[in-house]
FIMI-83565 format. One line per 2 residues: for each residue z, y, x of C-alpha. Coordinates in pm, whole numbers. Each point is the difference from the previous one (the first is absolute). Example, Ala and Ser with C-alpha at 12.3 -4.5 7.8 and 13.67 -1.06 7.14 Angstrom:
<rs>
780/-450/1230; -66/344/137
</rs>
This chain:
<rs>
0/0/0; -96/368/105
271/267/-114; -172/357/-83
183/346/-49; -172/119/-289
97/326/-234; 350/-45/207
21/-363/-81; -9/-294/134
-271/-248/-116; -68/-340/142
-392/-127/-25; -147/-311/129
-99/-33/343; -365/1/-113
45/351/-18; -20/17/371
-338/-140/-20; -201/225/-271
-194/285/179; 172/319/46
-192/155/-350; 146/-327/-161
351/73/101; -30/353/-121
-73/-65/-301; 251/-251/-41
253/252/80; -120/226/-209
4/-241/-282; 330/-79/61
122/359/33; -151/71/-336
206/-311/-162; 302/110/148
-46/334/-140; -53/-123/-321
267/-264/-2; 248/262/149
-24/199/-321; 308/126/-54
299/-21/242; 208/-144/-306
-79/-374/147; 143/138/366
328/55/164; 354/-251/27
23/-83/-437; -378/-154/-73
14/-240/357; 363/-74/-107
-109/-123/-282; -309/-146/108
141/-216/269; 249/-122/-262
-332/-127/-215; -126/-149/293
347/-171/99; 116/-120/-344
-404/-103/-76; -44/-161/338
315/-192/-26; -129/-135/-415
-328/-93/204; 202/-154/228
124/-262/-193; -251/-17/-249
-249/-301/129; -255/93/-349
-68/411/80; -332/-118/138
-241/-287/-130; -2/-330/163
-86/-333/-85; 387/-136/-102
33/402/-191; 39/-101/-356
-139/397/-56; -351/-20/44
-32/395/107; 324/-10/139
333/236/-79; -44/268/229
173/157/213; 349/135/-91
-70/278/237; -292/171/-184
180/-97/-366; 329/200/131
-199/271/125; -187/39/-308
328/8/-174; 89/289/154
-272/217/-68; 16/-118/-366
406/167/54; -153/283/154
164/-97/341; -155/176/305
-69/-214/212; -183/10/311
-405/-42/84; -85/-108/350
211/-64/283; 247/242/130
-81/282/185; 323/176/133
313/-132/151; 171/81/-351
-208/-147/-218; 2/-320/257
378/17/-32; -79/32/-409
-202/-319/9; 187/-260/270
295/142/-232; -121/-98/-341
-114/-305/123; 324/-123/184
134/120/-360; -207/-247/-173
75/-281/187; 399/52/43
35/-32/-396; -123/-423/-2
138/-27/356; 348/74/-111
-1/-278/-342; -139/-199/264
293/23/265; 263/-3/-295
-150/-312/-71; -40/-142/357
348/134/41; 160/-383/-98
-242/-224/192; 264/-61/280
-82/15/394; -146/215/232
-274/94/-299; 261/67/-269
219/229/290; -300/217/10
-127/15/-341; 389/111/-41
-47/226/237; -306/164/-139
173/-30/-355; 287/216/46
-247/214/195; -257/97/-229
161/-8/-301; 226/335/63
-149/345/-7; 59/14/374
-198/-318/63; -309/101/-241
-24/317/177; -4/-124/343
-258/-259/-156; -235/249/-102
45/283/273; -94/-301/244
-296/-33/-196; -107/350/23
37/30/373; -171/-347/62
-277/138/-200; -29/326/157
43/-131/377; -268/-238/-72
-218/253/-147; 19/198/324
-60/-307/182; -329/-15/-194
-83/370/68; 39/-54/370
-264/-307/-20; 251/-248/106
-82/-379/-69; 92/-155/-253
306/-167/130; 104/346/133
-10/162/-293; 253/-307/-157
254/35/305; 3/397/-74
66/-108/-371; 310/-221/51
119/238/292; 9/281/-257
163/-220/-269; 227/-22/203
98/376/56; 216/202/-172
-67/301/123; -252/15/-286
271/5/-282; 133/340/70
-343/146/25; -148/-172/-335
353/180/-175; -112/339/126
-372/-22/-84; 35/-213/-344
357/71/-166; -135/-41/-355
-187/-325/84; 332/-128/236
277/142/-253; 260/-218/206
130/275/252; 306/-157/-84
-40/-364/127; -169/141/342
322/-114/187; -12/-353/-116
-349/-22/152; 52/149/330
320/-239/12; -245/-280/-102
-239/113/235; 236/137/272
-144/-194/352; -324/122/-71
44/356/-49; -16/274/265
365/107/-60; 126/-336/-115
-157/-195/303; 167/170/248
354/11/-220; -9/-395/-49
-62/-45/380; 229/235/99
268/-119/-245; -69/-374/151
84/105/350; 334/214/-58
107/-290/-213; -30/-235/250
129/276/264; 307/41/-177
-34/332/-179; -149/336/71
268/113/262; -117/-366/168
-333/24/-22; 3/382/143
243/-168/315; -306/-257/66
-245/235/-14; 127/205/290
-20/-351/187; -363/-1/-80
-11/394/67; 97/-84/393
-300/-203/8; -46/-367/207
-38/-44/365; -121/-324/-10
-203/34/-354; 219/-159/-234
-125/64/-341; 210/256/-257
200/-297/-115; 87/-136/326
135/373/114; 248/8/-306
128/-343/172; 153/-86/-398
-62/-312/-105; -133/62/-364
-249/284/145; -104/-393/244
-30/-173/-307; -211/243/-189
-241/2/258; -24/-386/14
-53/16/-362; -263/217/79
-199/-214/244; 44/-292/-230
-183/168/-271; -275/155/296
-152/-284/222; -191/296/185
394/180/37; 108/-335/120
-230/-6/272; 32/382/80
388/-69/31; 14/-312/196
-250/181/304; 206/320/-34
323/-250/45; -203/-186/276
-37/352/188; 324/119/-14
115/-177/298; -323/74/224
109/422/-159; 388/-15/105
-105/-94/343; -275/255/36
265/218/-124; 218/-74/275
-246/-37/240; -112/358/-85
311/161/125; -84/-151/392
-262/-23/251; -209/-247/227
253/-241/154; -211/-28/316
34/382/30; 363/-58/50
-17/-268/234; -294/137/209
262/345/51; 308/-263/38
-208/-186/286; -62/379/203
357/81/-41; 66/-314/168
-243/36/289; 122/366/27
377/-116/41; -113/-273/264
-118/264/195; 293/212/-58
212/-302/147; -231/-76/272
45/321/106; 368/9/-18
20/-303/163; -236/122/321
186/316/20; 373/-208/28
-145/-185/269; -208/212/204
332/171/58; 133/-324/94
128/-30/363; -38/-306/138
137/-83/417; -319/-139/151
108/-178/340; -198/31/307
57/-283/155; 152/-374/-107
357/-49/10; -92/-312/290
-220/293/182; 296/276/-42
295/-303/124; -231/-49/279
-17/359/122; 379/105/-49
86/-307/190; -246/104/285
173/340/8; 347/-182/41
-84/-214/307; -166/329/116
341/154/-51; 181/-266/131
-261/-7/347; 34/355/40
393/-66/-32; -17/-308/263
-179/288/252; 250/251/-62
259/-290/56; -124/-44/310
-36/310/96; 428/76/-34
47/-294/171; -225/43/271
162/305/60; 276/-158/96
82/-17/380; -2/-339/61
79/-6/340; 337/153/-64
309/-272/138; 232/-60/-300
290/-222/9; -44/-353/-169
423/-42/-63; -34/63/-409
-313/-263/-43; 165/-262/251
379/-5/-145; -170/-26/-397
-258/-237/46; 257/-217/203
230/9/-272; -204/-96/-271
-137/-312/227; 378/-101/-9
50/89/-354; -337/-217/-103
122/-388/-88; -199/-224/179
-212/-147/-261; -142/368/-30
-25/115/339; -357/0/-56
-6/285/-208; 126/183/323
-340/182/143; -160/-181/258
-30/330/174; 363/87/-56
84/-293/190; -242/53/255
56/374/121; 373/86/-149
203/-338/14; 237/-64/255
-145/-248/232; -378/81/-66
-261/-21/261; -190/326/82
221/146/-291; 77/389/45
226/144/206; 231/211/-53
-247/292/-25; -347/-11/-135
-291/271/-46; -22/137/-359
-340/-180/-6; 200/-338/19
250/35/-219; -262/188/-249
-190/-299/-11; 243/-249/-72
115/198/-280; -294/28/-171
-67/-392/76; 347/-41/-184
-109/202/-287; -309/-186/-39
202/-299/2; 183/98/-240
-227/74/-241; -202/-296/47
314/-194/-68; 3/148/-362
-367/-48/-38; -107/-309/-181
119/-243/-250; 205/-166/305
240/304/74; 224/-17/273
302/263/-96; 233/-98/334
-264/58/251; -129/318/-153
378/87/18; 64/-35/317
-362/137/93; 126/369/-133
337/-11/89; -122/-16/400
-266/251/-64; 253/209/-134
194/-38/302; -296/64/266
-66/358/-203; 341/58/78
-48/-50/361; -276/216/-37
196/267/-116; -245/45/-333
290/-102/-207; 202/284/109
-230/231/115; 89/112/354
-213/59/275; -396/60/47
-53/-369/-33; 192/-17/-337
-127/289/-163; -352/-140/45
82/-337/-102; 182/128/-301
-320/194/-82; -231/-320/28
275/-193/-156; 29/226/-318
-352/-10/-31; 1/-371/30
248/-50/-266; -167/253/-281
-342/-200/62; 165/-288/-30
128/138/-338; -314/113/-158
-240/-259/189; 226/-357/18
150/36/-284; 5/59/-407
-365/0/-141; -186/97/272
174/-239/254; -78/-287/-273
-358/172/-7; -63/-31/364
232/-366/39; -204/-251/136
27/-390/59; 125/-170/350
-393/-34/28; -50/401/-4
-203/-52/-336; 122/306/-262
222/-101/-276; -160/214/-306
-383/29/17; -64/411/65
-177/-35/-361; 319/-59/-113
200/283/119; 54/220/-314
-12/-291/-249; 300/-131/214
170/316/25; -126/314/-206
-73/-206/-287; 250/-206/-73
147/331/-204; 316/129/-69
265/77/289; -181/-310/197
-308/213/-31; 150/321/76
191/-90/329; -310/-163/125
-224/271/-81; 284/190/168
44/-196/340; -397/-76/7
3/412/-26; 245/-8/314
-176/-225/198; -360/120/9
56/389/-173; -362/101/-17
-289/106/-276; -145/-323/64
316/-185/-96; 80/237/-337
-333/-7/-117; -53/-375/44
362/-29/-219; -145/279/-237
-339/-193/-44; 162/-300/-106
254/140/-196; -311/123/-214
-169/-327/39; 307/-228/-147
54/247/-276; -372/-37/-125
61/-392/35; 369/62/-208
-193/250/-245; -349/-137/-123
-95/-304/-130; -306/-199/153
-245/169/-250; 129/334/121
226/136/-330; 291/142/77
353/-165/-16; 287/253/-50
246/-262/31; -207/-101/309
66/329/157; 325/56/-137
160/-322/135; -217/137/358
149/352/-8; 382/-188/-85
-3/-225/237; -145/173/290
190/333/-99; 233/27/329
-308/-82/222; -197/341/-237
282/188/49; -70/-14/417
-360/93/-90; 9/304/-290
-387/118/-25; -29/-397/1
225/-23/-273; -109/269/-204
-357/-98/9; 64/-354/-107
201/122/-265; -202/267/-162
-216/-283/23; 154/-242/-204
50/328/-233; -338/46/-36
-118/-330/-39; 266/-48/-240
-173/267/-209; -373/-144/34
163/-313/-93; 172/136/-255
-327/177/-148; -208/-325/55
247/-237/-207; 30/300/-248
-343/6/14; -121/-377/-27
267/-39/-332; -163/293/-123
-394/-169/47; 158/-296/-92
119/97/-337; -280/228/-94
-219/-281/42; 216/-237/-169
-78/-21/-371; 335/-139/-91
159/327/174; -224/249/-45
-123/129/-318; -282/209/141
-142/-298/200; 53/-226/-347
-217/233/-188; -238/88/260
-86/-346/100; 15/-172/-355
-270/-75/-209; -60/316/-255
110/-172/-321; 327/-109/211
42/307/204; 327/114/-196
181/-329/-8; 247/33/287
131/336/-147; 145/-231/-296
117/-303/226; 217/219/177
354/33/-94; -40/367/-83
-326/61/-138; 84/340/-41
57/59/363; -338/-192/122
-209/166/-280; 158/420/185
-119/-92/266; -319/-116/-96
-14/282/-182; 128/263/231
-292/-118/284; -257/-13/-285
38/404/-47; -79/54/344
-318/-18/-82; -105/342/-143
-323/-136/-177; 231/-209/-237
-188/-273/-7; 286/-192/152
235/33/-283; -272/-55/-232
-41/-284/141; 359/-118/28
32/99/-364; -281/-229/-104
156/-318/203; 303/104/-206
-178/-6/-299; -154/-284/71
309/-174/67; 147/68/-303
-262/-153/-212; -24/-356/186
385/-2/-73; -66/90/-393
-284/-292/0; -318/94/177
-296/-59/-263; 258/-28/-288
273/274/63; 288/-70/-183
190/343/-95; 345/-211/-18
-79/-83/383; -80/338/102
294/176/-172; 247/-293/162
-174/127/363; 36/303/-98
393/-8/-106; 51/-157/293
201/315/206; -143/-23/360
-347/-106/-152; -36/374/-175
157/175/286; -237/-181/246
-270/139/-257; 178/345/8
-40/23/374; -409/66/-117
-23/70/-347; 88/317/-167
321/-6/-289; -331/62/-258
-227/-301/145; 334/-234/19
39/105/-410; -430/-86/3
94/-383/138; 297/-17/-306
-282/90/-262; -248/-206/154
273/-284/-36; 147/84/-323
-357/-19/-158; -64/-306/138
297/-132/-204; -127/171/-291
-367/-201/89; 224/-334/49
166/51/-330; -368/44/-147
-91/-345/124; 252/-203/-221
-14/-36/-331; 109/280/-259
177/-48/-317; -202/-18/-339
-17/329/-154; -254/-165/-311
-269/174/-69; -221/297/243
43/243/-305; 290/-43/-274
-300/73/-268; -243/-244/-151
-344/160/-21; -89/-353/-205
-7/100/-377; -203/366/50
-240/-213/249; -33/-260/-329
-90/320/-234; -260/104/238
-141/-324/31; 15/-74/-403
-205/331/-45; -247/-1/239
-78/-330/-84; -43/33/-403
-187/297/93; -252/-209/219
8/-282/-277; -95/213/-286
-261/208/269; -173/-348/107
69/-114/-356; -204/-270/-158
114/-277/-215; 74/-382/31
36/-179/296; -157/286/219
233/279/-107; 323/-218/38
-140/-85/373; -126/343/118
383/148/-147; 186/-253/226
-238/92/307; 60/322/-59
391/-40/-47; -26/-236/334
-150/298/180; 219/232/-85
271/-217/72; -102/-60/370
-25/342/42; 289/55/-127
166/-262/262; -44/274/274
178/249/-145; 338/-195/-74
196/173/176; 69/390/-156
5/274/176; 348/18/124
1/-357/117; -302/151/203
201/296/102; 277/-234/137
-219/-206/178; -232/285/162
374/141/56; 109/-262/223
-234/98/308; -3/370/-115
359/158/121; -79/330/-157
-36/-200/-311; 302/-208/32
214/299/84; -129/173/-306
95/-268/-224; 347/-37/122
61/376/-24; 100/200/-318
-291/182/-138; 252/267/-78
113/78/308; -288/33/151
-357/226/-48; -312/-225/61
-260/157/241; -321/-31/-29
-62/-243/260; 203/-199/-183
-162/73/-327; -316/-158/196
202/-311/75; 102/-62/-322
-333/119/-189; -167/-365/3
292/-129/-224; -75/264/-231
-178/-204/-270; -160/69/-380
-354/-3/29; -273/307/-29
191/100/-276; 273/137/151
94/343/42; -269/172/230
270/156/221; 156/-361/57
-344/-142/83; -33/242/245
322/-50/172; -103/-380/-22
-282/39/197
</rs>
């Protein structure tokens, strides 16, 4: 079918219109126009009154032909020419009355209204003895023929019947208009059925045809959740029920105010279990919802920890800074360590201690050489031609001959006996030169002292060997001193007796001792280890009597030299570190021997000062590397050297977190681009969410982490007091998501009101009005009415849900929404973004108010 505006209506032709020649199709119009002119007439068969009472012709007639099988003939019609229609005999009724009654179909939105009215009219007066009657049967068909019983037979029920007639008809009309298919233009017929915004507006424009101002609440009570006004009341009353009240419902809206950090729908914000059930209920009744729900659950997880995330940096950042630090303070103690011992003193000998024995003891047989000369040089000065008298030697060795027992009278001096005993052959007379005398003494001495020499001492022999020596210095005179002779003697003699002292005896007479074969007793290599070095007071008198014997350079430095050389042995190890108790136990023993040498002694010990010190720095030094390479003591190296998604994890192994995390954090804001701390922050961060779960975060596990004292003031050492409160929201949503993940309570239905029974009138009239259109009688009629009920009924099945069921479940992903339904429309001014938001609930059809379709659109 072609539709044509013609004269200001609308006229629908057969699409072989399209096909006549453009002469053709002017004339047709103008054939048309001229009918319509005539048929217009008078405008007494126009306006709301003739379709009223057209449409109820067509409705009551259509419904007669409905269930008449003999209006048309047919081979089982026992009417040969048929009845006829019911329609045309009703309509012809009414002009016999002189009812006006409409010609054509309707051209304005009133006289639409005017028609779908009259014929919703018609067909509510059968439909109602019909439910009374249904009202018994029993089951699920009895509860609803009850249902539509007690509706449409009260005034409020009629008129709801009838005005969602009018606006069915007039939506669908418009449909038409706009060229929409046919199924179009039936979906735009039940959706304005369905409104009620038309009642209002058919009061104003018709009053006299309406005349029930009166019952107009009782129809916008009956027709509440799909009204612009109503809609929006019956969600909003659902919600602050199940809130609790207004002063509730305005508490959870703030909650939805703050918005979501993680995306948790409006209901999940409020946290309140009835607000979780209604949006269950919700996604029960929406499969698309459902799905829209679940993903948004499935990405709140993969949103907390972007959250989180968000607040830090690049972890390698971090460590790549930690790492330079680390090189930077290696250097630092390298550098400390070089300048402790490069100020070091260390005694470097010159020679070996064998090398320095060897020359001291050359300098004391020198000494004691240079003493022999001098020796002989008193003594030779000595006249020894002088006569002295022999009387003192004689009468002494004589009596200790006689004194001697037999079985020792060995021990008596062979020469003794030879020159002094009474008796003797060639033995001396009574007066000898000095020379004589001179040289038996010193034979005596040597006698003597070779009688204590040995392991096989002989004690009596040496005795007597001194006691006659004694006695031929006094017949000298160098005992006593008199004469030329005795003075010279007493010279050599004195000078005799002090080299014996210094060279025959203590440590150098042991030094220069040798065997009955003339080999030396200590090997000259030997000398200071022997004497020097044996430490203490041993050390110190031999040092001292060494000294005495050979007094030179040579001999002090040689002692000096290996002084220096045993304290290096006493004071570093084999690998060359220093041993303070090395040098202390050096310095201890050997401190009366240092005391004889002071530069010596000094030197050594500023020594052992300052190698103390590099020590000191080297071991402070080495603990130092060692922990700040040890992970397990250092939680710079830990993070440094970690993998990045472990970097963090020795901070909270340690026994103060808290402590660790400072100092982390105090090294981190060295570095003025900030990417350190960033980057700390994130490995914090990231921390924090594999202990709440990882891919799942649990908000329970995060806020026990987070309770946990030294675990927030570990976090505190990075995070600022407002990003610490970011980490409790993040968690405390999480709960809120967890809660959303079991099971709410059952709250029954979306919407507390039944859209059923005005969904039932809209189908009943749209239907009759389709029978009686499509008509026919018999078999055919009866068929093409149920297809037509059937389609209208499938359509119908989309829109089961009224508008504030819609409202609620649009409301559940809309927070603006959601916090407008739990607030008090009294206590608060809409703007008109919000008007926008709510303007697709607005419902009623084209025949609403014009100002109200506006704000709809």
């Amino acid at each position: 079918m072609t539709t044509l505006e013609i004269e200001g209506r609308r006229i629908q032709v057969d699409d072989s219109f399209m096909r006549l020649s453009p002469e053709q199709q002017a004339a047709t119009v103008d054939e048309i126009a001229q009918s319509l002119r005539i048929e217009a007439g008078s405008s007494a068969n126009r306006g709301f009154m003739p379709n009223l009472n057209q449409g109820i012709a067509e409705s009551v007639g259509g419904l007669v032909d409905f269930v008449n099988p003999f209006d048309k003939p047919h081979s089982l019609n026992p009417f040969p020419g048929g009845t006829g229609s019911a329609q045309t005999a009703i309509a012809r009724g009414m002009d016999a009355i002189g009812t006006n009654r409409a010609q054509g179909a309707p051209e304005t939105l009133v006289e639409s209204f005017g028609r779908g009215a009259g014929q919703a009219a018609g067909a509510a007066i059968p439909a109602g003895a019909t439910a009374r009657a249904m009202s018994g049967a029993g089951g699920l068909i009895g509860g609803m023929a009850d249902d539509a019983a007690r509706a449409i037979n009260t005034p409020g029920g009629l008129l709801a019947e009838t005005m969602a007639g009018g606006a069915a008809q007039t939506s669908e009309d418009a449909a038409e208009a706009a060229g929409a298919p046919q199924w179009a233009q039936q979906a735009a017929g039940i959706a304005g059925g369905m409104g009620a915004g038309a009642v209002p507006a058919a009061v104003r424009m018709t009053p006299s045809a309406i005349g029930a101002r009166q019952v107009s609440r009782a129809v916008q009570s009956a027709m509440m959740p799909y009204t612009e006004r109503g809609a929006r009341e019956v969600a909003r009353n659902r919600v602050q029920e199940l809130a609790g009240g207004p002063g509730r419902g305005e508490e959870l809206a703030r909650n939805i105010a703050n918005g979501s950090e993680i995306g948790l729908t409006p209901a999940q914000m409020t946290g309140d279990p009835n607000m979780l059930a209604l949006e269950q209920t919700a996604a029960r009744q929406s499969p698309e919802l459902r799905e829209r729900l679940a993903q948004r659950m499935d990405g709140t997880s993969e949103a907390a920890a972007g959250n989180l995330r968000g607040m830090g940096g690049d972890v390698e950042d971090a460590q790549t800074f930690f790492a330079q630090r680390r090189d930077q303070a290696r250097q630092r103690i390298d550098g400390y360590v070089q300048r402790a011992t490069s100020g070091a003193v260390r005694p470097v000998a010159q020679r070996s201690e064998a090398e320095n024995s060897a020359r001291v003891s050359n300098q004391i047989r020198t000494a004691e050489q240079q003493a022999d000369l001098e020796e002989k040089q008193l003594w030779d000065a000595v006249p020894k031609g002088v006569q002295v008298s022999t009387g003192n030697a004689k009468r002494i060795a004589n009596e200790l001959i006689q004194a001697t027992p037999r079985a020792q009278q060995d021990d008596v001096p062979r020469k003794v006996r030879e020159l002094l005993a009474d008796g003797g052959n060639n033995g001396f007379g009574d007066f000898e030169t000095v020379g004589e005398m001179h040289g038996l003494y010193s034979e005596l001495r040597r006698v003597a002292r070779s009688a204590m020499a040995g392991n096989d001492q002989n004690r009596n022999m040496a005795r007597i060997a001194n006691n006659i020596a004694d006695a031929i210095l006094d017949d000298l005179g160098a005992r006593g001193g008199g004469g030329e002779v005795g003075k010279a003697i007493d010279a050599a003699r004195a000078y005799t007796a002090a080299k014996h002292e210094i060279f025959d005896q203590g440590t150098v007479g042991k030094l220069l001792k040798r065997t009955l074969d003339g080999d030396e007793t200590i090997n000259p290599e030997l000398t200071l280890e022997r004497s020097v070095g044996r430490g203490g007071t041993t050390g110190r008198i031999g040092m001292e009597e060494i000294t005495r014997a050979a007094d030179t350079d040579a001999t002090q430095a040689g002692i000096e030299d290996y002084m220096r050389s045993r304290f290096d042995r006493a004071a570093f190890k084999s690998d060359g570190t220093f041993s303070a108790t090395g040098a202390q136990n050096f310095l201890r023993d050997n401190r009366e021997t240092l005391d004889r040498l002071p530069y010596l002694r000094d030197t050594l010990t500023e020594a052992a000062r300052s190698q103390s010190r590099a020590a000191s720095a080297q071991s402070r030094a080495a603990r130092v590397r060692s922990d700040m390479e040890n992970p397990a003591r250092s939680s710079t190296a830990a993070f440094a050297t970690a993998a990045p998604e472990n970097a963090v994890d020795q901070v909270f192994k340690a026994r103060r977190p808290s402590v660790e995390a400072k100092r982390l954090a105090t090294t981190a804001r060295k570095d003025t681009s900030g990417q350190a701390l960033d980057g700390l922050r994130g490995s914090l961060a990231d921390y924090v969410i594999r202990r709440a779960g990882g891919d799942e975060l649990s908000g329970k596990k995060m806020q026990e982490f987070l309770k946990v004292p030294e675990n927030r003031a570990a976090l505190a050492q990075a995070f600022k007091p407002a990003e610490l409160r970011r980490f409790d929201q993040v968690a405390s949503e999480l709960m809120k998501a967890d809660a959303a993940r079991s099971p709410a309570r059952d709250i029954g239905a979306l919407s507390n009101r039944s859209p059923n029974r005005l969904i039932e009138y809209a189908a009943r009239v749209i239907a009759a009005r389709q029978g009686a259109d499509l008509g026919g009688g018999g078999g055919g009629s009866i068929q093409t009415a149920q297809m037509a009920s059937s389609r209208v009924r499938q359509l119908l099945g989309n829109l089961q849900n009224d508008k504030a069921e819609q409202l609620l479940i649009d409301a559940v992903e809309d927070p603006e929404l959601f916090r407008l339904l739990l607030t008090d429309p009294g206590q608060i001014k809409l703007k008109a973004d919000q008007i926008n938001r709510l303007a697709p609930y607005f419902v009623g059809g084209l025949a609403t108010r014009p100002e109200e379709r506006e704000a709809a659109q």
